[in-house]
C-alpha positions as CSV (number, residue, x, y, z in Angstrom):
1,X,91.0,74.5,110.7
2,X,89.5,75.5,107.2
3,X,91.4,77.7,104.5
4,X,89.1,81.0,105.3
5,X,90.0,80.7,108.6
6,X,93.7,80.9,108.1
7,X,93.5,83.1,105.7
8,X,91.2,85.6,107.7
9,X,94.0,85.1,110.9
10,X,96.3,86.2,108.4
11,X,96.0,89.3,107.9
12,X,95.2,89.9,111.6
13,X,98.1,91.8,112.8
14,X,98.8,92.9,116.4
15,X,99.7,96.7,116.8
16,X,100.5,99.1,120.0
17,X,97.8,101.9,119.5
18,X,97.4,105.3,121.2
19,X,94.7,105.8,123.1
20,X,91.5,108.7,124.0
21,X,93.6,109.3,127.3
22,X,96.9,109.4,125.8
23,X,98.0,105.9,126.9
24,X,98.8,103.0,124.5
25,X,97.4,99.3,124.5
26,X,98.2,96.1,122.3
27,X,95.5,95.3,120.2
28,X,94.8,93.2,117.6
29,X,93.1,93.8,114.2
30,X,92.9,94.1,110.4
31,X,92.6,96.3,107.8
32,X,88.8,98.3,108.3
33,X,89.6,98.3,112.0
34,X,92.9,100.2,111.1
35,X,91.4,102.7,108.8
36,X,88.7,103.1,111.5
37,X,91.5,104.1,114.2
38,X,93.2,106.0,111.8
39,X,90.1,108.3,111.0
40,X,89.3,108.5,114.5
41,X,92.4,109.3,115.5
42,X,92.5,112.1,113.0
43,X,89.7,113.7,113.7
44,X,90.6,114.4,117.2
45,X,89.0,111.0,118.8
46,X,85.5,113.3,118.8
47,X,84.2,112.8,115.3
48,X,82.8,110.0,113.0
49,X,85.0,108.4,109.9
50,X,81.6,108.2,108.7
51,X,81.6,112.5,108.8
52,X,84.7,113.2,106.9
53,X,85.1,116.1,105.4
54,X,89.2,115.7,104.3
55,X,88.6,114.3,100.4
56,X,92.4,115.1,99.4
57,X,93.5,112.3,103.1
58,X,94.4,109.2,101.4
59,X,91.8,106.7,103.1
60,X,89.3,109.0,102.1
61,X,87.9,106.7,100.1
62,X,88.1,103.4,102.5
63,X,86.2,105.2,105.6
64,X,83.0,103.9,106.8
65,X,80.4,104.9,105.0
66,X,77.2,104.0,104.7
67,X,75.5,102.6,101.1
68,X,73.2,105.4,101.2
69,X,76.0,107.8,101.4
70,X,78.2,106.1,98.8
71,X,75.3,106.3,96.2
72,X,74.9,109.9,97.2
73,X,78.6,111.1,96.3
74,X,78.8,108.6,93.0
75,X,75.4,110.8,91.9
76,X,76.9,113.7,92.8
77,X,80.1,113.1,90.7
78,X,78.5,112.5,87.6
């Protein structure tokens, strides 16, 4: 096995999760899979990370977001 291999396993981690139905299941996954679940889970398991609308929630800034988007708030900052 190669070094990106191990290192990309490593930071894999295996979590119990709630669920859209309330139930719980073992998954596993890394970091932009977790911020995804997080947001999700957040925004009532209805909305889109991409759709945010909370800039003062601490993974505001790691959501998924489009480049499109990302060039649209950095214009609209300066």
């Amino acid at each position: 096995m190669n070094d990106t291999k191990k290192a990309k396993r490593s930071t894999m981690r295996e979590n119990t999760i709630r669920t859209r139905d309330g139930g719980t299941k073992a998954i596993r996954y890394g970091r932009r899979q977790a911020i995804a679940l997080m947001c999700t889970e957040c925004l009532g398991w209805e909305g889109d990370p991409k759709e945010c609308t909370s800039p003062m929630c601490p993974l505001y800034p790691f959501r998924s977001r489009t480049m499109a988007s990302q060039r649209a708030e950095e214009e609209e900052t300066k």
